[in-house]
C-alpha positions as CSV (number, residue, x, y, z in Angstrom):
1,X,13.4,-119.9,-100.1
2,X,10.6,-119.1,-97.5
3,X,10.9,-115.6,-95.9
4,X,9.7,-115.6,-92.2
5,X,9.2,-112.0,-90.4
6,X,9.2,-113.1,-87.0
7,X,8.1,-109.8,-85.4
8,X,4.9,-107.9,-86.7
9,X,2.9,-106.2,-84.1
10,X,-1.2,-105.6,-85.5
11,X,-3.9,-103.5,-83.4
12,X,-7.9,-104.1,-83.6
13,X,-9.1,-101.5,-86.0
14,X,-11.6,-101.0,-83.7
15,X,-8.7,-100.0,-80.7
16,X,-6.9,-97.3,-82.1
17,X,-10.0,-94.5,-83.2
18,X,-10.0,-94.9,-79.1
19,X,-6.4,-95.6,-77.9
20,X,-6.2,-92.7,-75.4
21,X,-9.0,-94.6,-73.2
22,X,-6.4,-97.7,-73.5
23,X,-3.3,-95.7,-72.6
24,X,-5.0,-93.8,-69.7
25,X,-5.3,-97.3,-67.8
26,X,-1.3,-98.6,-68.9
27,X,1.4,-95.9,-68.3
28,X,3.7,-98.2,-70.4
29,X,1.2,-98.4,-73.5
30,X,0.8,-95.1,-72.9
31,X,4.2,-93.8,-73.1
32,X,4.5,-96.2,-76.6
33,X,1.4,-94.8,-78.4
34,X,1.2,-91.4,-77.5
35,X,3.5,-90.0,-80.5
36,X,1.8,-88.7,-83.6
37,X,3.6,-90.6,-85.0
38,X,3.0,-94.0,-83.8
39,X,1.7,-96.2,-86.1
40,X,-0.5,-99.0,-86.4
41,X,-1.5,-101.5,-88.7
42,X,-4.1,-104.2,-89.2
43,X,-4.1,-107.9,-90.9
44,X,-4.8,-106.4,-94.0
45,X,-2.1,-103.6,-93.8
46,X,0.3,-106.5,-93.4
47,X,-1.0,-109.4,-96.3
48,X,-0.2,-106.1,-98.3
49,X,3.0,-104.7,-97.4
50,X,3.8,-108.7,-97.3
51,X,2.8,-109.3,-100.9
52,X,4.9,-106.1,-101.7
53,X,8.1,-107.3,-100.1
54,X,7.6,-111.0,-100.7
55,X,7.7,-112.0,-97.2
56,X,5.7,-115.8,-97.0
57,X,4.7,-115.6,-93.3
58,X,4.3,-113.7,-89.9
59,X,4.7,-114.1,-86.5
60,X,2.1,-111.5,-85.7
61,X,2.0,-109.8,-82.3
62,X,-0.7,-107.6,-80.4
63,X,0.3,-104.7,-77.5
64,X,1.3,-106.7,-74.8
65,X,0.0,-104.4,-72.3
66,X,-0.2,-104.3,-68.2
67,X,-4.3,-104.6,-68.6
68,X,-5.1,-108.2,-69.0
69,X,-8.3,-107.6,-70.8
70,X,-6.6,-105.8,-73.6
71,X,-4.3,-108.5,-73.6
72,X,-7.2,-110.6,-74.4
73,X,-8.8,-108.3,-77.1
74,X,-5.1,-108.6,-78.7
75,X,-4.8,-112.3,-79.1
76,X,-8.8,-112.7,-80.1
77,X,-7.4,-110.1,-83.0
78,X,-4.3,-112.3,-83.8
79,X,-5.7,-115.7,-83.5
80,X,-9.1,-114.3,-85.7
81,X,-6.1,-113.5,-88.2
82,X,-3.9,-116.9,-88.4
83,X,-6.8,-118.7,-88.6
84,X,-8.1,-116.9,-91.4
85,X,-4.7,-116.6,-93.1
86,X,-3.3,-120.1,-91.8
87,X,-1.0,-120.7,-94.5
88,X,0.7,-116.8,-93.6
89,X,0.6,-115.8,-90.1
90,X,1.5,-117.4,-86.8
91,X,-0.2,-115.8,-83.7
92,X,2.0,-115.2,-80.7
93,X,0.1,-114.3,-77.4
94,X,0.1,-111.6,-75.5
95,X,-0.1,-111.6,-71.7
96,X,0.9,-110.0,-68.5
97,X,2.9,-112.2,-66.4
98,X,2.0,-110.5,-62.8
99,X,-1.9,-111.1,-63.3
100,X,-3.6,-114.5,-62.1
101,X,-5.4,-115.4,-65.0
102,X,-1.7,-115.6,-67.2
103,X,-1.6,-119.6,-66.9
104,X,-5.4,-119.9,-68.1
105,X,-4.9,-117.0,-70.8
106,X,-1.8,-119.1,-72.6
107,X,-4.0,-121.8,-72.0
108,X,-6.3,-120.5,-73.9
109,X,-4.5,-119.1,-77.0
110,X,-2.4,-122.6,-76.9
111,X,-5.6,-124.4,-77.9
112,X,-6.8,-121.9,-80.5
113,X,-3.4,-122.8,-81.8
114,X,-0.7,-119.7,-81.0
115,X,3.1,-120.3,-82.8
116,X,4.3,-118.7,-79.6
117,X,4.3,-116.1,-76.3
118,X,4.9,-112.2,-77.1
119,X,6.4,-110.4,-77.4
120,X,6.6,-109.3,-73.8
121,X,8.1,-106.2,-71.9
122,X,9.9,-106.8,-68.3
123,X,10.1,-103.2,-68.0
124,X,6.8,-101.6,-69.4
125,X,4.8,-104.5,-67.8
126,X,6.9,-104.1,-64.4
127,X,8.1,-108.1,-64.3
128,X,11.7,-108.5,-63.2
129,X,13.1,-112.2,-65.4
130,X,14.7,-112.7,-61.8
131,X,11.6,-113.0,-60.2
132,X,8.9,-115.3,-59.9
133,X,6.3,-114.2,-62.3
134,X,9.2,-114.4,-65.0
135,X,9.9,-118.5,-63.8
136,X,6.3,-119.5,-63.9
137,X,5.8,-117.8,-67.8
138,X,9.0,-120.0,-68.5
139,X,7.4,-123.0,-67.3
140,X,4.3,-122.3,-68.9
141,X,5.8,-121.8,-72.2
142,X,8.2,-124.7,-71.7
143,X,5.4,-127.4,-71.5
144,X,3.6,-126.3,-74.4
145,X,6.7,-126.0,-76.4
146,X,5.7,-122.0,-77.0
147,X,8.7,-119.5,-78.1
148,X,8.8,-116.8,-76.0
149,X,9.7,-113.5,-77.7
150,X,11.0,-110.8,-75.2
151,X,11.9,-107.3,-75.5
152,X,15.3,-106.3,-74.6
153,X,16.9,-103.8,-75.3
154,X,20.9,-102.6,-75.5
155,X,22.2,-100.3,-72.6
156,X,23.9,-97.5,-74.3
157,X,23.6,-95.3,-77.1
158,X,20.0,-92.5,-77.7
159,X,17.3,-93.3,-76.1
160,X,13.3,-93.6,-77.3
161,X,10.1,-94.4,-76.1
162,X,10.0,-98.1,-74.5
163,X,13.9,-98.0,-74.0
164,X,14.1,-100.2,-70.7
165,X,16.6,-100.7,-68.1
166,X,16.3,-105.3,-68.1
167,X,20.3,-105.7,-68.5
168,X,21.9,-108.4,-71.0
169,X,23.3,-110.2,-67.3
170,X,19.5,-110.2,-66.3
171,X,18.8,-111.9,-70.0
172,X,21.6,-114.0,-70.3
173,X,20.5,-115.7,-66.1
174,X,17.3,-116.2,-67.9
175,X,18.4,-118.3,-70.0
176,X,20.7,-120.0,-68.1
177,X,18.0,-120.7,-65.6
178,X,15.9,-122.5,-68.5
179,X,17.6,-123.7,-70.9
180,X,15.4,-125.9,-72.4
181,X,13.4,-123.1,-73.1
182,X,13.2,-121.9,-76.7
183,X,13.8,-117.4,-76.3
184,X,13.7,-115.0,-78.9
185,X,15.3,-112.1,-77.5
186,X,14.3,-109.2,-79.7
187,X,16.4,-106.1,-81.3
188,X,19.5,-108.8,-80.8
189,X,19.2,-109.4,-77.3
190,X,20.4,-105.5,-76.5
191,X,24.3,-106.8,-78.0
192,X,23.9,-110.0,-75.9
193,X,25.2,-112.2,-78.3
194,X,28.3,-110.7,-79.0
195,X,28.9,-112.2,-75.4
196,X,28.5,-115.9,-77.3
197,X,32.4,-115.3,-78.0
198,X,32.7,-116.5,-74.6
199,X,32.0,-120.2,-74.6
200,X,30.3,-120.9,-70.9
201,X,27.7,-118.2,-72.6
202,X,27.5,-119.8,-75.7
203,X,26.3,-123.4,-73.9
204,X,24.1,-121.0,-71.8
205,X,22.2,-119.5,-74.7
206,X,22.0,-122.6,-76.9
207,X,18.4,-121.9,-77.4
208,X,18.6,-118.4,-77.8
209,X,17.6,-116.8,-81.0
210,X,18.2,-113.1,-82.0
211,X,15.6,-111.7,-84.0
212,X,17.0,-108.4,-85.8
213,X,13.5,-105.6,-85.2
214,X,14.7,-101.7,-84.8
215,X,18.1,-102.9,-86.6
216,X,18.3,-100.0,-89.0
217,X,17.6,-97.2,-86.2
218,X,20.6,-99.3,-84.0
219,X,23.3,-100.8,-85.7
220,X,25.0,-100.1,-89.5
221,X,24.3,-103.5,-91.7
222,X,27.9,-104.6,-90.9
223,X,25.6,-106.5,-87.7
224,X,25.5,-109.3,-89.8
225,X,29.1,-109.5,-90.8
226,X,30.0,-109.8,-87.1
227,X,27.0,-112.5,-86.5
228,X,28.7,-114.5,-88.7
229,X,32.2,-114.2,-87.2
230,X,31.0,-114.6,-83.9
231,X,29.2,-117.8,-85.4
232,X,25.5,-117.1,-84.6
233,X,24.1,-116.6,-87.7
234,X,22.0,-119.9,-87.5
235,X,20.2,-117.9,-84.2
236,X,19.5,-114.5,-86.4
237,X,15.6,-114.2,-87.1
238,X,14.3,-111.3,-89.5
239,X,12.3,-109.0,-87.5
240,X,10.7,-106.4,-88.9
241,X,8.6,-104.4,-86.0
242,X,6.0,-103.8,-88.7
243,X,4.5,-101.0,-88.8
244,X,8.3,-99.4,-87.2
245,X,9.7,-100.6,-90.2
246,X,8.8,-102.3,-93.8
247,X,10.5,-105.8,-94.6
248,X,12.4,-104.0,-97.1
249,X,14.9,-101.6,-95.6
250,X,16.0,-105.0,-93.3
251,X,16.2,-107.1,-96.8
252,X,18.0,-104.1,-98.3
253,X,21.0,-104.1,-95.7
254,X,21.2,-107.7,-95.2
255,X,21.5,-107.6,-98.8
256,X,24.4,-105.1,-98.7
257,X,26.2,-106.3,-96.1
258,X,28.2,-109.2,-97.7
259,X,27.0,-112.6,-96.7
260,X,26.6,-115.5,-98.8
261,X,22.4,-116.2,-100.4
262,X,22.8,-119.5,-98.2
263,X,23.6,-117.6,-95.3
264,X,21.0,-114.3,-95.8
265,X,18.3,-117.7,-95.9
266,X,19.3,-118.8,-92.9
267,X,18.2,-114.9,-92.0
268,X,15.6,-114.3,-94.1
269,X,13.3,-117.8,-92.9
270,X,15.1,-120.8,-92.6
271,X,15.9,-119.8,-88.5
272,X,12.3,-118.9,-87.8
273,X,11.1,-122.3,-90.1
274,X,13.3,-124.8,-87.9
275,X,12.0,-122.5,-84.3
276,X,8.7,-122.5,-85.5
277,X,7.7,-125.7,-87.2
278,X,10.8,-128.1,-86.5
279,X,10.5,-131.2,-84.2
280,X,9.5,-130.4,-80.5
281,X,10.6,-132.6,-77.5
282,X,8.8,-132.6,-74.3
């Protein structure tokens, strides 16, 4: 079995001894690293923690930040990394959908041979999925058959840093609106596929996968149970948030929680193997 952590997020070294001149220019990034405790981790931080908890490969992610030039000093950093490591990590792009250069900057990472788009933020990076911004990343990512990875979050419960306000209606119309786009909504789509009961929603979202980053701070491990009832498990991608969290404490509660070992697979990499290196269509 291949285990497939679909959601890492790595930071330059070099970035983080001087984060606060980063965060002074992006309110959003600022808001997300300002905690002591934030943490960060490099490419080798992860080929360590990945050896430790037998994860295969990453989908590795920068800060997907309002500035477009840190945007670019995140995907140099990722793209450096899967090319060095190509049997291991994936790189997945970081851009910001409201600046000009976004077509050119996909473009670019496409080339030097990114798994993906994200993950992005509609409400730190001020995009609405209703609006046009949202529509031309879609297309973007459509014709070079690029995942997109999006943040969103659910609507109730505590709130923490980066907790937005991008509704599961507003996620579930963007899919609708593309659905031969393939979308991993992250942190389980904020609850929006418990709405896949309902079958118009479940033709919507056919390409919808629901990677499970934060999990352990949201929901008890009985999550999984009710994926499988509601019949999604074959959408669920193990997300980890490295640094938030370690691989283990998500393969410790899927463990617990009482599926089958064919359907913790599908969990643990078989998903994120068919999304990310299955046939494409145009």
């Amino acid at each position: 079995m291949m285990r497939i952590d679909a959601h890492v997020h790595l930071f330059p070294p070099e970035i983080v001894p001087e984060i606060q001149k980063y965060t002074d220019k992006d309110p959003f990034m600022k808001l997300i690293c300002s905690s002591p405790k934030q943490k960060y981790a490099s490419v080798e931080d992860l080929l360590a923690v990945m050896e430790k908890d037998g994860v295969d490969k990453a989908a590795i992610c920068g800060f997907a930040s309002r500035d477009a030039g840190l945007c670019r000093l995140m995907n140099d950093y990722v793209l450096a990394a899967a090319r060095q490591h190509p049997g291991r990590l994936l790189a997945m792009a970081s851009v910001n959908p409201l600046d000009p250069g976004m077509e050119k900057e996909i473009q670019r990472c496409h080339e030097q041979g990114a798994a993906g788009v994200g993950e992005l933020f509609p409400w730190g990076q001020m995009f609405g999925l209703e609006g046009p911004a949202a529509g031309k990343l879609a297309s973007l990512c459509q014709e070079r058959n690029l995942p997109l990875l999006l943040h969103i979050n659910e609507d109730v419960g505590h709130y923490y840093a980066g907790k937005g306000d991008v509704s599961v209606k507003e996620a579930a119309d963007f899919a609708g609106k593309y659905p031969a786009l393939e979308i991993i909504y992250a942190h389980w789509g904020g609850g929006l596929f418990f709405y896949e009961l309902m079958p118009e929603l479940r033709e919507q979202l056919q390409n919808v996968y629901y990677d499970t980053a934060a999990s352990p701070f949201l929901y008890d491990k009985n999550i999984y149970r009710v994926a499988r009832e509601i019949g999604i498990l074959h959408k669920v991608l193990l997300g980890t948030d490295y640094p938030l969290i370690a691989p283990r404490r998500y393969l410790r509660e899927l463990h617990a929680a009482g599926l089958t070992p064919e359907e913790n697979a599908l969990i643990e990499g078989e998903n994120a193997h068919r999304l990310f290196f299955g046939p494409k269509t145009q």
